[in-house]
N, C-alpha and C positions, 0 to 999 in steps of 0.2 A: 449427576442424575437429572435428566429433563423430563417435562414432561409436555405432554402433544397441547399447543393452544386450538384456538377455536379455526375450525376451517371458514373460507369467506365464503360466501352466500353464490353457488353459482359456482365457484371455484375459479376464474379466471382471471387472471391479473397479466396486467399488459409491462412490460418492461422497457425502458426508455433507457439506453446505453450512446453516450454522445462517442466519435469517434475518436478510441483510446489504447493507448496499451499501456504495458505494466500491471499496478497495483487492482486501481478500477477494472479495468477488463478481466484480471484474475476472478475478484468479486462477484462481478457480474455474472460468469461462466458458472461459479460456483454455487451460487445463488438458483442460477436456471436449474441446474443438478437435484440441486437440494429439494427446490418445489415441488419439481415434476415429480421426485423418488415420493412424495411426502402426498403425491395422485391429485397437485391441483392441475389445472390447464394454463402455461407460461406460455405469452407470447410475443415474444419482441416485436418492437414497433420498429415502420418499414421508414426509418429516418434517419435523415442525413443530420447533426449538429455538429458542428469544427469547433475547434477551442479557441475562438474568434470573432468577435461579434460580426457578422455578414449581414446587412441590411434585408437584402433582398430573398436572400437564402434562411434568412429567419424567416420569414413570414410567409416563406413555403412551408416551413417547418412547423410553426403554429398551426397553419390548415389543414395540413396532414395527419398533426395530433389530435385536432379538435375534431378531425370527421373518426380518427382511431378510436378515440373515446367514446365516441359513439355508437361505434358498434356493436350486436347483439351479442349480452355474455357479459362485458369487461363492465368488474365491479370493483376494482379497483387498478390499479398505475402503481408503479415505484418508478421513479425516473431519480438516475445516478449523478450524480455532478451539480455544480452551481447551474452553468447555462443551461445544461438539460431541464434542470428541475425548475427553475426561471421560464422557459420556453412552454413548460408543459403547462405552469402556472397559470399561465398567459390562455392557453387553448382551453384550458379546464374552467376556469371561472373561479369565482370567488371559495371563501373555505366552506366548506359542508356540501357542498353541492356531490353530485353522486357522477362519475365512479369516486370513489373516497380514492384522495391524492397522498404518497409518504413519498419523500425525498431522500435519498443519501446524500448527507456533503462527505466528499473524500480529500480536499484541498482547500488550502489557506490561498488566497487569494495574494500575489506577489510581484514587485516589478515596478513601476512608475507611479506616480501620483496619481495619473489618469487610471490607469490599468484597475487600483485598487477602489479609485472612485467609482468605476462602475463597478465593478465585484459588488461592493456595497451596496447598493441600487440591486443590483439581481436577485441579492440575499434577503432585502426587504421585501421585492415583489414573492418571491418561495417562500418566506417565511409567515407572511400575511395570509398567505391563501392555499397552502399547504394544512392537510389531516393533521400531517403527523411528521416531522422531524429526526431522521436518525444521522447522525454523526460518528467520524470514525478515530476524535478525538475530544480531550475535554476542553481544550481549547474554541472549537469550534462549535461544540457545547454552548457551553457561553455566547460564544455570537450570535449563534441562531435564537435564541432568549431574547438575546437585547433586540435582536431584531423585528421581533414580535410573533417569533414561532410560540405558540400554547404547548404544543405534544410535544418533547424534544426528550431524546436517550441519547446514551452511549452505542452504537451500532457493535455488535458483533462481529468481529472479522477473525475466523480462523485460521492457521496455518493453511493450506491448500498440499493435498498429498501429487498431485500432479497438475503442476500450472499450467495451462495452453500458452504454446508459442506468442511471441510478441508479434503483431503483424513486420517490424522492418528488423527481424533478427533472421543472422543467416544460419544456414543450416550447421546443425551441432555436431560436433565432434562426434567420432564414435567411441562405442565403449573400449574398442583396442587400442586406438590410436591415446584414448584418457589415461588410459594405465600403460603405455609405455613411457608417454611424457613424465607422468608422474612418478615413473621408476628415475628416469633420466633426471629430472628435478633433485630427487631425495639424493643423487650420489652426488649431484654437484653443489647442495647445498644441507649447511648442518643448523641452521641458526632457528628463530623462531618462525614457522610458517605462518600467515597472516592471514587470511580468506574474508575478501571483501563480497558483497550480493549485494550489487544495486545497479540500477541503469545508469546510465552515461550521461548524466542529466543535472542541471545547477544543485535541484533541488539537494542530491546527497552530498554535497558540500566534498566531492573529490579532490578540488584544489586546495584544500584544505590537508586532505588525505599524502595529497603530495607535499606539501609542507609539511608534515609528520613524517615522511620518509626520509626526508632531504634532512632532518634534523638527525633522525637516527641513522642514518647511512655516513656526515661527516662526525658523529663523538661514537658510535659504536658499530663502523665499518662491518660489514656481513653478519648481523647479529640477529636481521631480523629481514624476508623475505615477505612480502606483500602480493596477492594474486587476486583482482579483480574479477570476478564473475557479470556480467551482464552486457549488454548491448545500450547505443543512443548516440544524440548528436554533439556530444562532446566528445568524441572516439578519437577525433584527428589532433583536435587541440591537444588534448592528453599524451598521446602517441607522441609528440611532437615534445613535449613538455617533457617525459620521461627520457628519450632519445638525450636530449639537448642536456642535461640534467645529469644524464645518467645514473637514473634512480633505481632501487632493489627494488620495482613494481612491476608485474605484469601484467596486461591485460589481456583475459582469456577470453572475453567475447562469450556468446552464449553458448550453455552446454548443457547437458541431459542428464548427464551424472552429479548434478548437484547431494544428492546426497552421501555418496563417494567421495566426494571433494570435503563435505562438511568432516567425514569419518575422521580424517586422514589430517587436518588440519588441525594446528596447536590452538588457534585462537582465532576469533569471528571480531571485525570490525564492524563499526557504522561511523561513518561522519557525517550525519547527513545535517542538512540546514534545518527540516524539518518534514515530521512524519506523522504520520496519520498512526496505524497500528498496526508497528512492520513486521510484516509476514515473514520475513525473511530471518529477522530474529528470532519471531517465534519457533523458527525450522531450526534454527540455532540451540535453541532451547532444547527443543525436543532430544534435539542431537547430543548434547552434555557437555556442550564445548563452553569453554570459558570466553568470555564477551567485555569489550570496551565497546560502549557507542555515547555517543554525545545526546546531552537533556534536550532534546528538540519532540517540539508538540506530542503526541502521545507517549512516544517511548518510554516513559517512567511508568503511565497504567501499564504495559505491557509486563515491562522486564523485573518490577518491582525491585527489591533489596537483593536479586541474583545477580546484577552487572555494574561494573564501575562505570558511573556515567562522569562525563565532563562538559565543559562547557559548549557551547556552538562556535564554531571557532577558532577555538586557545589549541592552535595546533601543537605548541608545547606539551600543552596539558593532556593531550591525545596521544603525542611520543611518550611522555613519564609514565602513564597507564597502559602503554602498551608493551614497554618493556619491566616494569611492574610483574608483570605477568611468564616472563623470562624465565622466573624462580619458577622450578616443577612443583615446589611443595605449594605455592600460594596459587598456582595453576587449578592442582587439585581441589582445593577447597572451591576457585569459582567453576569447576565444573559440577562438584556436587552440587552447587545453589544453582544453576541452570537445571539441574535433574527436576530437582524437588519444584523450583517454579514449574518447568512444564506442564507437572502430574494437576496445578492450579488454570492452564488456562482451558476456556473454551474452546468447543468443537463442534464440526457441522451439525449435529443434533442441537444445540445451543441454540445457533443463527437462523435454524430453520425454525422452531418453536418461536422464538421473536418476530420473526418474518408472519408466520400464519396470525400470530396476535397482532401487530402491528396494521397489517394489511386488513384485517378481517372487519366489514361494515359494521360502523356502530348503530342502532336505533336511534329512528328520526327523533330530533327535539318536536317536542311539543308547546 
């Protein structure tokens, strides 16, 4: 049970969405929904940010946020992302100054020594001169603290009952062509079905995922069937790797019936490297399926004592948990502890009541 915080003064709050898909962009979308239903006035800002530092292209970017900011009405900004929220930092000025500034981090900063040395740097300039702090793990929690963010939470991210397509996902299956394959699948296979949801992307630690097959496919030949949901630019390597391999994976590419898919399947994986507060679980959850996913950045607030977690990684430790789970009787118990977690997490009413308190101007210092 929530209850409504305070609306911001004006009602108008500008949104800074750097160019994304996936997770972030779900959020975003969702976010926009939630506000507008909730009768404030959302309005995206008309800017280009890559997930790349561009000299020149930043600093168009600055200008166009600092004249956004300026305009009649906007009392406050949420801008999404490190460099977004860095870039806005930048255009807005120091902390307290008015429209009141709150940031979401949605990612760990990852990659080369340089890469993370500036991460670092971006998250001090957000964190200095940022209102308010919200995070979409506890990890990241922490950083933004040491960084010298003052206001810092846990962000609310709810499951999403209908995600908006990825901008480079191709078009989905239909619902006939979903349920013949999937007639066609069940006669030719009896073993455990797998159901992976994640992009194609390092972040979900897929080769990993495939070293978990390749274990369980040479000691327990046809036992256990793996089917990838999402789209990204690891598609070809994979494709390639699974061929070569010849692994019990497939990959289904994007599709519309995910919650069909969730119905229908024995058991929900994650290998991811690391995660913020995955949505895709949570749908997992809701759904009463029983769940292996690996201890990476938030997924333990999420999934709490409902899912066998494992290391980041140990793709041994990934295959034993997943056939673990083989047994129908200890099947059932982790679907009931998914039941019972879901009835515990947050919902868009949640996120939106955080959002209008977060956002909402606080009274000048004196």
């Amino acid at each position: 049970m929530t209850t409504a915080g305070p609306t911001p003064e004006a009602a108008t709050v500008l949104i800074v969405e750097p160019l994304a898909t996936g997770g972030l962009h779900a959020h975003v979308h969702d976010e926009i929904a939630a506000l507008r239903a909730a009768g404030l006035d959302v309005r995206p800002a008309a800017v280009s940010i890559g997930p790349r530092p561009r000299p020149l292209a930043d600093l168009r970017a600055v200008r166009a946020l600092r004249a956004a900011l300026r305009a009649d009405g906007v009392r406050a900004v949420h801008a999404h992302g490190l460099r977004a929220g860095a870039l806005t930092a930048l255009a807005r000025g120091r902390r307290g100054r008015a429209p009141r500034l709150v940031v979401t981090l949605h990612n760990r900063t990852v990659g080369s020594a340089p890469s993370r040395a500036v991460g670092a740097a971006l998250l001090r300039v957000l964190a200095r001169r940022a209102d308010a702090v919200l995070a979409v793990s506890p990890d990241l929690v922490e950083d933004a603290r040491a960084a010298g963010a003052r206001e810092v939470a846990l962000a609310v991210v709810p499951a999403r009952s209908a995600p908006p397509a990825a901008a480079d996902a191709p078009p989905a299956h239909g619902a006939a062509a979903s349920a013949r394959e999937e007639r066609e699948a069940r006669e030719t296979h009896r073993g455990l079905d797998v159901l992976v949801i994640a992009r194609l992307a390092p972040q979900k630690g897929l080769h990993d995922l495939l070293d978990a097959a390749a274990l369980l496919g040479r000691e327990h030949p046809g036992a256990v069937r793996v089917r990838v949901v999402g789209e990204g630019p690891q598609r070809t390597e994979l494709s390639a790797r699974i061929a070569a391999e010849q692994l019990e994976v497939e990959l289904l590419g994007h599709r519309d019936d995910v919650p069909e898919l969730l119905a229908r399947c024995d058991l929900v994986v994650s290998a991811a490297v690391w995660e913020g507060q995955p949505v895709a679980l949570q749908e997992a959850l809701h759904a009463g399926r029983a769940i292996v996913a690996t201890d990476a950045g938030g997924t333990a607030s999420v999934v709490g004592d409902a899912v066998r977690l494992v290391p980041v990684g140990d793709a041994p430790a990934l295959a034993a948990a997943i056939l673990e789970l083989a047994d129908p009787a200890a099947r059932a118990r982790a679907e009931a502890a998914s039941s019972s977690r879901a009835a515990e997490l947050p919902g868009i009413e949640d996120m939106t009541t955080q959002l209008r308190v977060v956002l909402a101007p606080r009274p000048a210092r004196r």
